[in-house]
C-alpha positions in Angstrom: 7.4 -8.8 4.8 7.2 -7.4 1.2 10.2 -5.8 0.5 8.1 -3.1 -1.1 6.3 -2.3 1.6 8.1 -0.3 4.6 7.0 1.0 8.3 9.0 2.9 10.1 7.9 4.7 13.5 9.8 7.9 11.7 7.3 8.0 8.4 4.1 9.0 8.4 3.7 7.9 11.9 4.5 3.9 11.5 2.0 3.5 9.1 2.7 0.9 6.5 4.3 3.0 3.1 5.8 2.1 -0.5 9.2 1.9 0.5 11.5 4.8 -0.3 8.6 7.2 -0.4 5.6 8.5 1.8 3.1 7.1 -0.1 0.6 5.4 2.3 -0.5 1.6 1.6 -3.8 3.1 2.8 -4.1 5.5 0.2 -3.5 3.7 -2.5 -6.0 1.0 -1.4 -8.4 3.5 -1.1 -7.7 5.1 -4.7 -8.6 1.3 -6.2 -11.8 1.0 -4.0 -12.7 4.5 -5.5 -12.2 3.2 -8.9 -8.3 4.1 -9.7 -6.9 1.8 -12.4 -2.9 0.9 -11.4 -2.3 3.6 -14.5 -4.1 6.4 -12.9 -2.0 6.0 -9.8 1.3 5.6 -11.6 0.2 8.9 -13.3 -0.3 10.8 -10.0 2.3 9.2 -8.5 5.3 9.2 -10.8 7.9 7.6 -8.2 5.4 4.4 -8.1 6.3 1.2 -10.0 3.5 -1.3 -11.4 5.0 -3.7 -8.6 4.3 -1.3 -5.8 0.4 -1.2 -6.5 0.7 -5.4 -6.7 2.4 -5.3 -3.2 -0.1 -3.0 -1.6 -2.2 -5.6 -2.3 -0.7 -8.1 -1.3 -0.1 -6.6 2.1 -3.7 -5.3 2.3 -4.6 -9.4 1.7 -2.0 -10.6 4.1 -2.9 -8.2 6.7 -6.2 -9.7 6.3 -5.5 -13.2 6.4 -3.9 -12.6 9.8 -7.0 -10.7 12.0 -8.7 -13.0 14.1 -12.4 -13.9 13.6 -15.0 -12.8 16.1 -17.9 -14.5 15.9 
């Protein structure tokens, strides 16, 4: 797994977080789909590095790439 990317039973319920921090994966995917550049979130969320957004991504793709198609 990304070593960004952190889930732990103990934060924020087990949801999948930038390591180090509480900052949900979800939230930040949701920022981008809401039109948040990678420099507004770095502005709101100072303890973010450009490589955390990247590796949101990437989880958010991988985590994809691994459901199962129903058809």
């Amino acid at each position: 797994m990304n070593n960004r990317i952190e889930i732990n039973s103990g934060v924020m319920q087990g949801k999948p977080v930038i390591r180090g921090t509480r900052i949900p994966v979800e939230l930040l995917l949701r920022k981008l789909a809401e039109g948040a550049t990678a420099a507004d979130l770095l502005d709101a969320y100072p303890r973010l590095a450009p490589e955390d957004v990247v590796a949101a991504l990437s989880y958010a793709a991988d985590t994809i790439a691994h459901e199962t198609v129903l058809v």
